[in-house]
Biopython code that builds the backbone (N, CA, C, O; Angstrom):
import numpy as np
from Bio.PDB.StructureBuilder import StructureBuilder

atoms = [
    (1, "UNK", "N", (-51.145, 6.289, 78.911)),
    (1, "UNK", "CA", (-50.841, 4.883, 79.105)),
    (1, "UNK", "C", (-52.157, 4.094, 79.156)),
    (1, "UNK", "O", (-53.220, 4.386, 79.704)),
    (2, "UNK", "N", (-51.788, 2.965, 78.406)),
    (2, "UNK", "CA", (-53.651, 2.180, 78.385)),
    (2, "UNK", "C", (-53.747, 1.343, 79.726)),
    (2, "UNK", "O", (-52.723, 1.009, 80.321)),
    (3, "UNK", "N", (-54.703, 1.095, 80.071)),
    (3, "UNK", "CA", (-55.004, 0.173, 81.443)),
    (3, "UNK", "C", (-54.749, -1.078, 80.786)),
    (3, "UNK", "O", (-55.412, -1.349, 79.785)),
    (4, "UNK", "N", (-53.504, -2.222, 81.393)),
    (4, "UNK", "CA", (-52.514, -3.068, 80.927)),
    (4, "UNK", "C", (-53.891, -4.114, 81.345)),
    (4, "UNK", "O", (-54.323, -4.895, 80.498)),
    (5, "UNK", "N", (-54.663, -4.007, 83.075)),
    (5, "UNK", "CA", (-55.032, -5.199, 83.189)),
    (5, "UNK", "C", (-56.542, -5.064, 82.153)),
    (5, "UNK", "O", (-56.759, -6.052, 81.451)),
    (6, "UNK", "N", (-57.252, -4.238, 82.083)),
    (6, "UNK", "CA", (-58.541, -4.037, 81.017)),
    (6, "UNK", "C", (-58.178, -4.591, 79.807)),
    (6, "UNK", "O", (-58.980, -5.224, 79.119)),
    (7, "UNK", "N", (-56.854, -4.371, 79.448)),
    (7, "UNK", "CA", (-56.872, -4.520, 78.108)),
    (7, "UNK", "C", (-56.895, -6.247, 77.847)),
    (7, "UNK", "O", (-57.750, -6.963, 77.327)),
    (8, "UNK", "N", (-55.326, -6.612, 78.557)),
    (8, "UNK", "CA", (-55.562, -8.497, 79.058)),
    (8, "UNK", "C", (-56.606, -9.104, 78.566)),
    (8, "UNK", "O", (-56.909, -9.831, 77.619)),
    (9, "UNK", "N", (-57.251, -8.405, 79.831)),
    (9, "UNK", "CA", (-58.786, -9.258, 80.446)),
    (9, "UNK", "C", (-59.899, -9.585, 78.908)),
    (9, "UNK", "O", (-60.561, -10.562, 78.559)),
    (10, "UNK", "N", (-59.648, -8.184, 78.294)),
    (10, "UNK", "CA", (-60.391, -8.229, 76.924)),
    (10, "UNK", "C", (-59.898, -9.143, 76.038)),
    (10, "UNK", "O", (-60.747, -9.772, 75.407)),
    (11, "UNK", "N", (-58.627, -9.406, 75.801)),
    (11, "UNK", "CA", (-57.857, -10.226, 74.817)),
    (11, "UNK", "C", (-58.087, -11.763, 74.871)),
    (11, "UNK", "O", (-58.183, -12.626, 73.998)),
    (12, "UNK", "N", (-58.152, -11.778, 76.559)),
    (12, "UNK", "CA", (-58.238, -13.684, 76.627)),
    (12, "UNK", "C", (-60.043, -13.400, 77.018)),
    (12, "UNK", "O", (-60.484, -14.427, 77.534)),
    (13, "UNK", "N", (-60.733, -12.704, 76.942)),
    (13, "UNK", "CA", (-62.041, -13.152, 76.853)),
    (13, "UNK", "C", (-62.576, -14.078, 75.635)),
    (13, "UNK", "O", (-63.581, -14.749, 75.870)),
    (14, "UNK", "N", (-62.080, -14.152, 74.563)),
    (14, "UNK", "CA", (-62.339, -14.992, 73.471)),
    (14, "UNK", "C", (-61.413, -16.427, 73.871)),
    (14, "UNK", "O", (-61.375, -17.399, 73.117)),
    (15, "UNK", "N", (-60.822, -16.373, 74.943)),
    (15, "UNK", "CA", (-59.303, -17.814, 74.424)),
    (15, "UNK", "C", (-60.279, -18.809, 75.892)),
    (15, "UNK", "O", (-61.167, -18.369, 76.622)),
    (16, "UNK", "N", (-59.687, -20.135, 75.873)),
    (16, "UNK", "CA", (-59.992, -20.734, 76.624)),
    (16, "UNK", "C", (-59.103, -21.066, 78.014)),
    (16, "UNK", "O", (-58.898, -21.988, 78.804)),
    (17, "UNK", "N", (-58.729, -19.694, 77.765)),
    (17, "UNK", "CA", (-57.724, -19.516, 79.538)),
    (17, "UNK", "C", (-58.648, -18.494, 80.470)),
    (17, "UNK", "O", (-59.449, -17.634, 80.104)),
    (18, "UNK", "N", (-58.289, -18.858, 81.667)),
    (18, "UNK", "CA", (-59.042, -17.628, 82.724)),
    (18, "UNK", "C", (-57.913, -17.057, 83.541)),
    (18, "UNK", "O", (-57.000, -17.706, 84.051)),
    (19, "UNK", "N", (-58.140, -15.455, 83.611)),
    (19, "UNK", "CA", (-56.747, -15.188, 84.343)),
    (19, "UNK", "C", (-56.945, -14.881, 85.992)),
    (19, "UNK", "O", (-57.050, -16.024, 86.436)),
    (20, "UNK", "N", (-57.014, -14.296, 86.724)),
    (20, "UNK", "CA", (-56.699, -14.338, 88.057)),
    (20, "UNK", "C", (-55.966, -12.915, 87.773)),
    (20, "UNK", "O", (-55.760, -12.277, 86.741)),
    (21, "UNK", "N", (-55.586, -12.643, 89.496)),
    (21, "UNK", "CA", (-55.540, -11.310, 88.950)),
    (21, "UNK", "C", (-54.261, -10.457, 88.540)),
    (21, "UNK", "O", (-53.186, -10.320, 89.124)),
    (22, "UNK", "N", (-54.644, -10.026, 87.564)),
    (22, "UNK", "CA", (-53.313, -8.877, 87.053)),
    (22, "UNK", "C", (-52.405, -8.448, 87.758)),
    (22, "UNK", "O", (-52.774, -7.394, 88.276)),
    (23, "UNK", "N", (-51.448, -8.709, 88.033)),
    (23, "UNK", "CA", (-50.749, -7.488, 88.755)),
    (23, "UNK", "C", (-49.741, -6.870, 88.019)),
    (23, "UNK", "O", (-49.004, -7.552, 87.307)),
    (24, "UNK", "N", (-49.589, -5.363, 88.124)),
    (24, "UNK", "CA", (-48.444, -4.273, 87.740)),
    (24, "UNK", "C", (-48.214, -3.460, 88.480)),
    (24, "UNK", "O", (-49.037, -2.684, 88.964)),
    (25, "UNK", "N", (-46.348, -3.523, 88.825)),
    (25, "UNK", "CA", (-45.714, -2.861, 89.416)),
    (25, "UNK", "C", (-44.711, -2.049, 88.844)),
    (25, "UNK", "O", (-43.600, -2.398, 88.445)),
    (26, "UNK", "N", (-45.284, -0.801, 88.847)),
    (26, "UNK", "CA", (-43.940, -0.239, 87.937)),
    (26, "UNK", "C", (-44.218, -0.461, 86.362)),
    (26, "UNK", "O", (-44.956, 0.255, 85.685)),
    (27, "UNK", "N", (-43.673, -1.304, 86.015)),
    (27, "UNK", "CA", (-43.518, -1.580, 84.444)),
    (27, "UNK", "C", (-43.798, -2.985, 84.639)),
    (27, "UNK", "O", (-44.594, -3.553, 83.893)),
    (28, "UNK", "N", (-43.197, -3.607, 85.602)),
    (28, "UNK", "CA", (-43.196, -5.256, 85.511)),
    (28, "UNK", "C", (-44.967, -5.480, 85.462)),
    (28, "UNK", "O", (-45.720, -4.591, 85.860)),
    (29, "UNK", "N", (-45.287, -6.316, 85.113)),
    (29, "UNK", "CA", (-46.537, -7.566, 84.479)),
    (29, "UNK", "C", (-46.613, -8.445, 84.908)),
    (29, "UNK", "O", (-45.775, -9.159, 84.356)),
    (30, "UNK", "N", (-47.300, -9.172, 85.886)),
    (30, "UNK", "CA", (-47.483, -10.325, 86.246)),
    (30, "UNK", "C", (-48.785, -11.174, 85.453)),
    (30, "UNK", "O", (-49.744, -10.577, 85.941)),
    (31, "UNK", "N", (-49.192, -11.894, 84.806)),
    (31, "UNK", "CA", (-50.408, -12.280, 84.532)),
    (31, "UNK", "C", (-50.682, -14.032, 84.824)),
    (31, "UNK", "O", (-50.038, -14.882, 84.209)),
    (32, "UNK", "N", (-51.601, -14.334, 85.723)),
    (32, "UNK", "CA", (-51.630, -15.426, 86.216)),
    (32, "UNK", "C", (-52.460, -16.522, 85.129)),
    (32, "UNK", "O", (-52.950, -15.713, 84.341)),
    (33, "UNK", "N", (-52.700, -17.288, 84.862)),
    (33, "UNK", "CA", (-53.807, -17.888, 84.125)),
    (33, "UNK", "C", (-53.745, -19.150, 85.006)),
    (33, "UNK", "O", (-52.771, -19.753, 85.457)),
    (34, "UNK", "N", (-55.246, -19.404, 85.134)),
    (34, "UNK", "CA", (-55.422, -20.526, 86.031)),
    (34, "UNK", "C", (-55.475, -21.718, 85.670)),
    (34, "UNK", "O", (-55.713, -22.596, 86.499)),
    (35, "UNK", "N", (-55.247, -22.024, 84.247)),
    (35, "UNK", "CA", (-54.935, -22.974, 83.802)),
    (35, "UNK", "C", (-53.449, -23.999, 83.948)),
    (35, "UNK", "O", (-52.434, -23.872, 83.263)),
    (36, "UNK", "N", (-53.649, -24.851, 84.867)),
    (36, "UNK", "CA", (-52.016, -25.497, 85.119)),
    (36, "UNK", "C", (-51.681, -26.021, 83.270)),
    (36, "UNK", "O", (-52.566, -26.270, 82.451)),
    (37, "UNK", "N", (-50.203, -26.067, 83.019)),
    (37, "UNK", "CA", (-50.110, -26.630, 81.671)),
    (37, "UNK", "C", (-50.756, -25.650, 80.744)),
    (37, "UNK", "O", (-51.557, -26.290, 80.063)),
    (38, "UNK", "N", (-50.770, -24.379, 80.409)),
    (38, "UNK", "CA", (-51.512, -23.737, 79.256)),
    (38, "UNK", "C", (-50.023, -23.642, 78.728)),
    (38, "UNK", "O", (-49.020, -23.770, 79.430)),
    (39, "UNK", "N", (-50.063, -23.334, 77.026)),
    (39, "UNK", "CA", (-49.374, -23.318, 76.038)),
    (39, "UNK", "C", (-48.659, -22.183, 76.275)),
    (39, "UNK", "O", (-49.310, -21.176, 75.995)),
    (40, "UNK", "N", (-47.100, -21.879, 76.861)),
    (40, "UNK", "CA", (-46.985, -20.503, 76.916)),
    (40, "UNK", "C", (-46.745, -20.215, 75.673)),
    (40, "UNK", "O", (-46.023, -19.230, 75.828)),
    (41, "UNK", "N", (-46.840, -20.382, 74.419)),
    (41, "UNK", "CA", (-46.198, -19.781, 73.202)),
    (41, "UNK", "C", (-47.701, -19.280, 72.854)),
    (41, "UNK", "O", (-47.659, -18.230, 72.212)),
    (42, "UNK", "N", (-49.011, -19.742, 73.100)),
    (42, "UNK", "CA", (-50.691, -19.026, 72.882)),
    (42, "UNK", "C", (-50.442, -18.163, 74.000)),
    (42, "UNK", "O", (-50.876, -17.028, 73.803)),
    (43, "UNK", "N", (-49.988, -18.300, 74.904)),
    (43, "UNK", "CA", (-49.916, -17.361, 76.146)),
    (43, "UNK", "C", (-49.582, -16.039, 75.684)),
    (43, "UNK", "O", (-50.397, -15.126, 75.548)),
    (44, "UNK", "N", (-48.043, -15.959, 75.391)),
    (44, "UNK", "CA", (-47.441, -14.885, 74.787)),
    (44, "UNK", "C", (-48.055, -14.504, 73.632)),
    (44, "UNK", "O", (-48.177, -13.285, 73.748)),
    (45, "UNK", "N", (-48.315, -14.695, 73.036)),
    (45, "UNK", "CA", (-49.207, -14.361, 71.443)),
    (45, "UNK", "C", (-50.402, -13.744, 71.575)),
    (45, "UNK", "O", (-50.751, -12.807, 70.856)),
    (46, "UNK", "N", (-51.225, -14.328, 72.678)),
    (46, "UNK", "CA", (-52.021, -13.453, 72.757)),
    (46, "UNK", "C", (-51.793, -11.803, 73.453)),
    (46, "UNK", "O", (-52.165, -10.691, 73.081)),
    (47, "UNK", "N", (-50.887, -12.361, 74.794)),
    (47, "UNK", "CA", (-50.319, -10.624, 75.376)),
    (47, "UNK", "C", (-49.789, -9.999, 74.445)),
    (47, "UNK", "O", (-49.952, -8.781, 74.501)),
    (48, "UNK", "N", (-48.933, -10.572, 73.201)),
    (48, "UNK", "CA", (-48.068, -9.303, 72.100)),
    (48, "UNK", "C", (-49.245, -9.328, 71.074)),
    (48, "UNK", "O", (-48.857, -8.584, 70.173)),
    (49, "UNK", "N", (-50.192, -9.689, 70.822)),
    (49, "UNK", "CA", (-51.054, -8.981, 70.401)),
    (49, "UNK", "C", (-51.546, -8.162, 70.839)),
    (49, "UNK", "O", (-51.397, -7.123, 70.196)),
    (50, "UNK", "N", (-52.337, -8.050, 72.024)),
    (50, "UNK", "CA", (-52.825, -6.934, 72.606)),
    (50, "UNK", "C", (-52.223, -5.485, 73.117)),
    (50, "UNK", "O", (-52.809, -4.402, 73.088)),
    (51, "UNK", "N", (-50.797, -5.786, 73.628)),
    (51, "UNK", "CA", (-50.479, -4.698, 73.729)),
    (51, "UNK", "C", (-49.271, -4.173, 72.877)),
    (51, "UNK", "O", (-48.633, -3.122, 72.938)),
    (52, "UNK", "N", (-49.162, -5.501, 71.889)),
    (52, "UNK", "CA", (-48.188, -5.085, 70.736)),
    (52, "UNK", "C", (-46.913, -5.848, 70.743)),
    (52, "UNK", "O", (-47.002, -6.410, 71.834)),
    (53, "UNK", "N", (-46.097, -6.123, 70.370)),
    (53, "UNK", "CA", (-45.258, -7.402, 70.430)),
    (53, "UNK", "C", (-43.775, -6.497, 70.781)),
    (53, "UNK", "O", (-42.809, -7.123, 71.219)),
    (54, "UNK", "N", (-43.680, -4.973, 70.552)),
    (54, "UNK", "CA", (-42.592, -4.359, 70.565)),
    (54, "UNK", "C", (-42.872, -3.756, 72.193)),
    (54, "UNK", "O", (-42.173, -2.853, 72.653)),
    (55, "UNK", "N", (-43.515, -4.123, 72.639)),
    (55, "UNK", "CA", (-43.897, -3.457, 74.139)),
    (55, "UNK", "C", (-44.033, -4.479, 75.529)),
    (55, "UNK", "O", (-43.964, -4.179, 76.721)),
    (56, "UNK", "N", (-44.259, -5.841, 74.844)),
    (56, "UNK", "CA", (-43.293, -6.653, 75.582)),
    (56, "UNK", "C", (-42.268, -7.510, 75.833)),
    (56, "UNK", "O", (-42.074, -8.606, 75.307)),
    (57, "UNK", "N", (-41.714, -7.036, 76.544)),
    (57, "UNK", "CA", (-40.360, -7.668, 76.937)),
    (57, "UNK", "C", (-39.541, -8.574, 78.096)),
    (57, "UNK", "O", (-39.577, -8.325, 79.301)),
    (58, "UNK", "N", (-38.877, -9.555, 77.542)),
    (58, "UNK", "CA", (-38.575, -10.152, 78.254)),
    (58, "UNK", "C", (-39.072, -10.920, 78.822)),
    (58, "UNK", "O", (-38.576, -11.270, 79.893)),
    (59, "UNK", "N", (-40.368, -11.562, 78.304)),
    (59, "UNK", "CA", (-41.278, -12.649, 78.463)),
    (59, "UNK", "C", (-41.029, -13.930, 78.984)),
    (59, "UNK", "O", (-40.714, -14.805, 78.177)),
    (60, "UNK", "N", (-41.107, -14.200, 80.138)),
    (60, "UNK", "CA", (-41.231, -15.516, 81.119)),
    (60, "UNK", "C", (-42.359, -16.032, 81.469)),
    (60, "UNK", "O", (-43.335, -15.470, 81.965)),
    (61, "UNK", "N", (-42.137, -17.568, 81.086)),
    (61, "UNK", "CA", (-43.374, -18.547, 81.617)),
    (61, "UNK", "C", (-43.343, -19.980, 82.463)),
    (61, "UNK", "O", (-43.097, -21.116, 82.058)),
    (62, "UNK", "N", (-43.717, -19.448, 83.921)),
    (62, "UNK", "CA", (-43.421, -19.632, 84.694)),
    (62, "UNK", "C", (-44.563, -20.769, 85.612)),
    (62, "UNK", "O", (-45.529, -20.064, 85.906)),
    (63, "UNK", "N", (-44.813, -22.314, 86.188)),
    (63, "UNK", "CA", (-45.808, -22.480, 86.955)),
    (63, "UNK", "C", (-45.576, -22.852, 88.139)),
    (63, "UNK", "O", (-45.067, -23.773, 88.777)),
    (64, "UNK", "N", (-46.123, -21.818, 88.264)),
    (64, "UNK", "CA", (-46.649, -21.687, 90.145)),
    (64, "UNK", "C", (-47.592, -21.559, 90.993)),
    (64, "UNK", "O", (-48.672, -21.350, 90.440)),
    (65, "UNK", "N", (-47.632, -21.595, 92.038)),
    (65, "UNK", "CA", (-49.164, -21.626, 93.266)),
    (65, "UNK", "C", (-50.055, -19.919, 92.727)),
    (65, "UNK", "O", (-49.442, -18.852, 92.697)),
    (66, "UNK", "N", (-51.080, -20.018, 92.477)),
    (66, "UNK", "CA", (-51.772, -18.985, 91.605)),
    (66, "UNK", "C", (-52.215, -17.940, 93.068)),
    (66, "UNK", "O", (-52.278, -18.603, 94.104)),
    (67, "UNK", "N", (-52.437, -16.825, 93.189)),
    (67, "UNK", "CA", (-52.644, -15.867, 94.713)),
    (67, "UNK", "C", (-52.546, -16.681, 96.112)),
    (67, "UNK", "O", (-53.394, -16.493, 96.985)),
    (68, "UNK", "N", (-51.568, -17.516, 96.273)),
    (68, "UNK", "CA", (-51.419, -18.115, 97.483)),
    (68, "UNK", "C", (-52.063, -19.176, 97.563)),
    (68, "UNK", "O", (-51.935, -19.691, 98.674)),
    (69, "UNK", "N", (-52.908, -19.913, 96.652)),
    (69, "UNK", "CA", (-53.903, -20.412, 96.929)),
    (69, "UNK", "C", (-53.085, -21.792, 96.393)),
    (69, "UNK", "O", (-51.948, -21.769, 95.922)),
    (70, "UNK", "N", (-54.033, -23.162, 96.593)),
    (70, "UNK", "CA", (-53.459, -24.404, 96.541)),
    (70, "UNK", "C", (-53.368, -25.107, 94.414)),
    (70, "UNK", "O", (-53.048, -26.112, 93.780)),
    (71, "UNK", "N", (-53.945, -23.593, 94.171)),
    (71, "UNK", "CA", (-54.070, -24.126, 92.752)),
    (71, "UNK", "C", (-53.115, -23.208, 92.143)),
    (71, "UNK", "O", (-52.786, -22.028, 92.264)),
    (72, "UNK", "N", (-52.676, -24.646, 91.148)),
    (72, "UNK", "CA", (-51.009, -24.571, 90.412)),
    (72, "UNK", "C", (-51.556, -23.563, 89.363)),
    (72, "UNK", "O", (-52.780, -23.443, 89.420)),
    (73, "UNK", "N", (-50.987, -22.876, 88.501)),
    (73, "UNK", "CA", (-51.405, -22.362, 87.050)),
    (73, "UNK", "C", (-50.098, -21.965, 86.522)),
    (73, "UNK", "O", (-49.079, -22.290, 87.131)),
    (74, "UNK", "N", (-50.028, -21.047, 85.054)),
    (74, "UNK", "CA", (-48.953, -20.509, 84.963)),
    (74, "UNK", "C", (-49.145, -19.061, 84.898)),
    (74, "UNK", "O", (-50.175, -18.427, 85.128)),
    (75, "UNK", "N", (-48.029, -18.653, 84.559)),
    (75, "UNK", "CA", (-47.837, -17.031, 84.865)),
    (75, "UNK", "C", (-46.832, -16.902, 83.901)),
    (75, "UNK", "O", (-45.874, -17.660, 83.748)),
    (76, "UNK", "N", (-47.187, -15.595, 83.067)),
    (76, "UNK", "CA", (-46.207, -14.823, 82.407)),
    (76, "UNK", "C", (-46.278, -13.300, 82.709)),
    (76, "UNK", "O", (-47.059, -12.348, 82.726)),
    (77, "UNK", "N", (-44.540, -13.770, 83.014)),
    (77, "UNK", "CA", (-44.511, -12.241, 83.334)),
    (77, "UNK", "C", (-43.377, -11.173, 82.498)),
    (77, "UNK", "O", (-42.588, -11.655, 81.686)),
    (78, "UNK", "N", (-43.395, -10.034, 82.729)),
    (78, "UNK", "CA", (-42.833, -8.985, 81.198)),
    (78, "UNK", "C", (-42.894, -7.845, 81.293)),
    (78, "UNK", "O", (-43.906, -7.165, 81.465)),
    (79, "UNK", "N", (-41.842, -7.516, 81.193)),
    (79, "UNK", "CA", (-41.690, -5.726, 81.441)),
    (79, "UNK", "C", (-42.434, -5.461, 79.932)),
    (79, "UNK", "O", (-42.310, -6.107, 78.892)),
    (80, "UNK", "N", (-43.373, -4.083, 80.264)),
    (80, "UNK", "CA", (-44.443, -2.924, 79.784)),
    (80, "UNK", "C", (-43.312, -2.076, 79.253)),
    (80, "UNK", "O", (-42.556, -1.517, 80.047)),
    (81, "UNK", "N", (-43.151, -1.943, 77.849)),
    (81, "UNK", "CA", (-42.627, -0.992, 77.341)),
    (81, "UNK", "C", (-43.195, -0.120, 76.318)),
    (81, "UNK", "O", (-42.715, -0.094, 75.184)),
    (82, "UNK", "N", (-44.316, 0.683, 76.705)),
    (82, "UNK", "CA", (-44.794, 1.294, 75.756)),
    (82, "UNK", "C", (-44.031, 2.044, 74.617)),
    (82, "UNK", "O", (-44.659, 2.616, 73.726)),
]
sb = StructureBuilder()
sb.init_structure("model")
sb.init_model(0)
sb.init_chain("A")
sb.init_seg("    ")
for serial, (resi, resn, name, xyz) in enumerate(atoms, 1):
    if name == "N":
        sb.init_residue(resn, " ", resi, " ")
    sb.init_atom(name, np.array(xyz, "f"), 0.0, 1.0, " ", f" {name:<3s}", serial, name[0])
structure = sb.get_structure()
């Protein structure tokens, strides 16, 4: 199994989003980007590129308070189906 958050982190190093941190539980995917208002359709495009477009599923984009903290961002989250 590849490391889900390494791989991310590598994918949006070229994009003009910053993520916050990964979380995976199980299969589920959380990925925060601290950008309030980012494009979820660049959002998703970039995650099914990286880990392949048949491996995620069920893709939600969601904005909310980013690790508890007072700053809004969005989040997509997606079951890991290798």
């Amino acid at each position: 199994m590849i490391d889900i958050d390494a791989t991310l982190r590598d994918a949006f190093e070229h994009t003009d989003y910053d993520l916050g941190d990964v979380a995976v539980n199980r299969k589920q995917v959380r990925v925060p980007v601290l950008q309030q208002g980012a494009d979820p359709d660049a959002l998703t495009a970039v995650i099914e590129e990286a880990l392949g477009a048949d491996a995620v599923v069920a893709a939600t984009v969601t904005t909310e308070a980013i690790d508890g903290e007072d700053t809004i961002g969005t989040v997509v989250s997606f079951r890991y189906q290798p």
